[in-house]
ZAPA-116178 format. One record per residue: residue in one letter; z, x, y of N, C-alpha, C, O in turn. Coordinates in steps of 0.1 Angstrom, whole numbers, plus 5000, padded with zeros to 4 digits. Atoms other than C-alpha are relative to their C-alpha. Example, Ala and Ser with C-alpha at 12.3 -4.5 7.8 and 13.67 -1.06 7.14 Angstrom:
REM ZAPA-116178
> rest,n_pz,n_px,n_py,ca_pz,ca_px,ca_py,c_pz,c_px,c_py,o_pz,o_px,o_py
> A,5000,5009,4988,5078,5123,4955,5000,5009,5012,5007,5019,5012
> S,5000,4991,4989,5071,5137,4989,5008,4992,5011,5009,4997,5022
***
This chain:
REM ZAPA-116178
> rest,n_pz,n_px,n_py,ca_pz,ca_px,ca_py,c_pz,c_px,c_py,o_pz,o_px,o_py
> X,4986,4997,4997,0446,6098,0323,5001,5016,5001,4991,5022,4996
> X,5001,4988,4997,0456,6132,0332,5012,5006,5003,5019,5001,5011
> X,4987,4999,5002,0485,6152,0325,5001,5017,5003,4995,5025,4997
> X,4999,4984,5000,0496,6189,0338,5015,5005,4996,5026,5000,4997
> X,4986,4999,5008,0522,6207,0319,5004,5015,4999,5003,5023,4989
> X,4998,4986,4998,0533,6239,0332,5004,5009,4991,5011,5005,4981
> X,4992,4989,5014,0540,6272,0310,5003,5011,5004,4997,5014,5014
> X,4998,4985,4993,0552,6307,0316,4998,5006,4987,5007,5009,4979
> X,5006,4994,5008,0532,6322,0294,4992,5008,5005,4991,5007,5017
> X,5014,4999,4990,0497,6344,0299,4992,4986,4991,4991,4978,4982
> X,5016,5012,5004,0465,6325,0298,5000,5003,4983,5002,4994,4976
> X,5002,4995,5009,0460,6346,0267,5008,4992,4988,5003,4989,4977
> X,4990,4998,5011,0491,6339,0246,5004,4979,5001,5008,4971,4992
> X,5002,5015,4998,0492,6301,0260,4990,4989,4991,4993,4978,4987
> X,5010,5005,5008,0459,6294,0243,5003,4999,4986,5003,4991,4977
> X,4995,4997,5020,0469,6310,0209,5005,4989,4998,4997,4980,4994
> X,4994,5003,5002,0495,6291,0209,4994,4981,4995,4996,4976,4984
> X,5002,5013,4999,0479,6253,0216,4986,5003,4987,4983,4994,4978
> X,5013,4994,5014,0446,6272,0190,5008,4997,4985,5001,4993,4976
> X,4994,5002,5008,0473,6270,0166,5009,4986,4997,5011,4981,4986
> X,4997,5014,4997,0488,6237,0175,4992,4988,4997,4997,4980,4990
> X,5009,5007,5001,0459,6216,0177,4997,4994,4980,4996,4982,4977
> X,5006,5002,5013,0450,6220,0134,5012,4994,4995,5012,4984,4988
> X,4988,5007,5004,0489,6216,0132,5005,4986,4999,5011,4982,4989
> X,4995,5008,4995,0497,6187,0148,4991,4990,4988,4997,4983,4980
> X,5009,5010,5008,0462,6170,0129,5005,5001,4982,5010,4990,4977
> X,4989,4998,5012,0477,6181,0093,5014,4988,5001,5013,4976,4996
> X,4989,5012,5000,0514,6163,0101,4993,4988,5003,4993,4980,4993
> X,5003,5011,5000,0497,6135,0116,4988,4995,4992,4982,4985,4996
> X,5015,5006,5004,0467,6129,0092,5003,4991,4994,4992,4986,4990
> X,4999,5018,4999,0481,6093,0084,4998,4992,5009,4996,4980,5007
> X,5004,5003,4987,0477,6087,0118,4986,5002,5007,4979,4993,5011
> X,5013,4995,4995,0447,6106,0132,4990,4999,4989,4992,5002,4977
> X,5017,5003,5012,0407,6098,0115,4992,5009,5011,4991,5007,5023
> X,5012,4996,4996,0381,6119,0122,4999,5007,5010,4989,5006,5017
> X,4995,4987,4986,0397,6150,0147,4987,5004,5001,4982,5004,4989
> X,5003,4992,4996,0372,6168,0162,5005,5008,5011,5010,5003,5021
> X,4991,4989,4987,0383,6200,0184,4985,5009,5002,4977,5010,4992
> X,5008,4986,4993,0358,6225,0200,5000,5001,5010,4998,4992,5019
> X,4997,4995,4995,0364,6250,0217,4988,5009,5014,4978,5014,5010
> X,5010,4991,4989,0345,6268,0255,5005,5008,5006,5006,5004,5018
> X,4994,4996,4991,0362,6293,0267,5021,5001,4999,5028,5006,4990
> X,4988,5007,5007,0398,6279,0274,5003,4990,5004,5014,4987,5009
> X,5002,5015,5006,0386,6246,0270,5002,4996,4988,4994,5002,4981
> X,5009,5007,5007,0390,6225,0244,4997,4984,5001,5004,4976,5007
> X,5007,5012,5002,0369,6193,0236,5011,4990,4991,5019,4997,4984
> X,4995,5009,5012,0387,6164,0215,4997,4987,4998,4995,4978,5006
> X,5003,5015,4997,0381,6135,0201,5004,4997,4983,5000,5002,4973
> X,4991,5005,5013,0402,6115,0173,4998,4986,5002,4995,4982,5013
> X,4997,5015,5005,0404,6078,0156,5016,5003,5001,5020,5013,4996
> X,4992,5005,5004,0438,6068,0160,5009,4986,4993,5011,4975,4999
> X,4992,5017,5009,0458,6039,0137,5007,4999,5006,5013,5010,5008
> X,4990,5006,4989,0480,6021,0160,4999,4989,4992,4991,4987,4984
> X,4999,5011,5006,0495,5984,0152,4988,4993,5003,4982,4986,4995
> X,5011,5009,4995,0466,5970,0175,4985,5008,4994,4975,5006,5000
> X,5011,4994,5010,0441,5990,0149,4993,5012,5003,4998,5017,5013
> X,5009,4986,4995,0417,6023,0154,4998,4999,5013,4991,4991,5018
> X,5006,4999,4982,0416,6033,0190,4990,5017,4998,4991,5025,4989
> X,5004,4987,5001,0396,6063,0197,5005,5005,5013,5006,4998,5023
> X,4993,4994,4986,0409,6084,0222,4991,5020,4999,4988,5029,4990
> X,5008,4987,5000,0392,6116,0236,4999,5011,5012,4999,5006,5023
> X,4996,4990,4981,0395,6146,0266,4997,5012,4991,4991,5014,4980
> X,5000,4989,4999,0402,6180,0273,5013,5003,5003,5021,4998,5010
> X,4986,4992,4994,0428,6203,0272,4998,5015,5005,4996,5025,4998
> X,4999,4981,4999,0427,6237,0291,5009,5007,5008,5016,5002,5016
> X,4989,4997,4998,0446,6263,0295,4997,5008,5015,4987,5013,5018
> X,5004,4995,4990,0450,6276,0327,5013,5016,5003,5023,5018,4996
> X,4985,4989,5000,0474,6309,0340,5013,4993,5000,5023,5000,4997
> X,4986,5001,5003,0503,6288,0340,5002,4984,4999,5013,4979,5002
> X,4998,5013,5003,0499,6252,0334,4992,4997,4987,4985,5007,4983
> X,5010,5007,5008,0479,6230,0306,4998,4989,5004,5008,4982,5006
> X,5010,5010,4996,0453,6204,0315,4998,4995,4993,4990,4998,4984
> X,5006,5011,5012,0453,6174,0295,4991,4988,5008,4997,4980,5015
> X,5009,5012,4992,0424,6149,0308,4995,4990,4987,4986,4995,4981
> X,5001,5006,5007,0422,6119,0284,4997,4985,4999,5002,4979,5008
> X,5009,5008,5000,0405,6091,0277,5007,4988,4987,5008,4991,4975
> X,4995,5008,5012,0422,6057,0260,4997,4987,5004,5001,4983,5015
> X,5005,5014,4996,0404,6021,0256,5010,4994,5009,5021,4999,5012
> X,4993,5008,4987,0418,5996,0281,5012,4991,4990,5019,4984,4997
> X,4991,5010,5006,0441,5977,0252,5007,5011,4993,5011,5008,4982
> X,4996,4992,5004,0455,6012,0246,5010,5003,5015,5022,5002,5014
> X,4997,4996,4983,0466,6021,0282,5014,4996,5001,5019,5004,5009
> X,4984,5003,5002,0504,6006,0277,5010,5009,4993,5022,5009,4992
> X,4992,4991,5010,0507,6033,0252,4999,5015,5007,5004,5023,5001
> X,5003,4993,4992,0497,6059,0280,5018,5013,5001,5018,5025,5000
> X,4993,4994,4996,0533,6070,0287,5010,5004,4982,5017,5015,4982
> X,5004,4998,5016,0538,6070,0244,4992,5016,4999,4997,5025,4993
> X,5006,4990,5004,0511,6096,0245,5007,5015,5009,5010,5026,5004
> X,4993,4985,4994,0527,6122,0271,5010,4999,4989,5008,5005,4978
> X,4988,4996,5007,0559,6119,0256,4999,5005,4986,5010,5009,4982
> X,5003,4996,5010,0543,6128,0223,4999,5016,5000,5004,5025,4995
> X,5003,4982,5000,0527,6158,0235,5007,5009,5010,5002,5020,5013
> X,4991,4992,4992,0553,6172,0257,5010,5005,4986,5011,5017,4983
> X,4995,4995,5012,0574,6171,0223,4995,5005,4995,5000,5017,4995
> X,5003,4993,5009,0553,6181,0199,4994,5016,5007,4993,5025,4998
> X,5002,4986,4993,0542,6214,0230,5012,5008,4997,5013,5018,4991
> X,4984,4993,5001,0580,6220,0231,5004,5005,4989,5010,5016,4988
> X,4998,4995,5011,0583,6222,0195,4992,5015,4993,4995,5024,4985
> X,5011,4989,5007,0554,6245,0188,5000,5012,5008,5001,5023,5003
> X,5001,4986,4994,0551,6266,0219,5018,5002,5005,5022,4999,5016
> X,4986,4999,4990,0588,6273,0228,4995,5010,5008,4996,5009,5020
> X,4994,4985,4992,0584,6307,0240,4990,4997,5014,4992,5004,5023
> X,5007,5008,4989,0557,6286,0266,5001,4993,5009,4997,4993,5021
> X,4996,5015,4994,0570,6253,0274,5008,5008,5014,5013,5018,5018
> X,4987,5000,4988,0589,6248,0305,5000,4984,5004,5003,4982,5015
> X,4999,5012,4997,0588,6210,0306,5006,4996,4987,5009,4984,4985
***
């Protein structure tokens, strides 16, 4: 799945922003999320999480990068997850908006 999410930010201050986000979001959610990994290439990053859902541990996993004025979410969710597809934008459109205001534009 693959998600673009415009910003009027720079490249620079965009990145921070989601660099700081990323440890955030895993903290609040660590009843939800097992076993985050993030690394970072550039302004790529890697991810890959256990999530607890009712239908039990999914793993879900991509990339987010930042580009001069959008963010690139490319993501990866088993086939008995995929109903929850429009669940996960809506997640991370909120929790972008909350974190980056001075970024967001969606």
């Amino acid at each position: 799945m693959a998600l673009d999410l415009p910003h009027r930010c720079s490249q620079e201050k965009a990145q921070q922003c989601i660099k700081a986000w990323l440890p955030a979001l895993q903290q609040e959610q660590a009843r939800r999320i097992q076993g985050a990994s993030i690394t970072w290439q550039d302004t790529t990053a890697k991810f890959e999480f256990g999530l607890r859902t009712p239908l039990g541990r999914i793993l879900a996993s991509g990339t987010l990068r930042v580009e001069a004025s959008k963010f690139c979410l490319e993501y990866e969710l088993p086939w008995r997850a995929v109903p929850f597809g429009g669940a996960v934008k809506s997640v991370i459109c909120d929790a972008l908006t909350a974190k980056c205001k001075d970024c967001s534009t969606f």
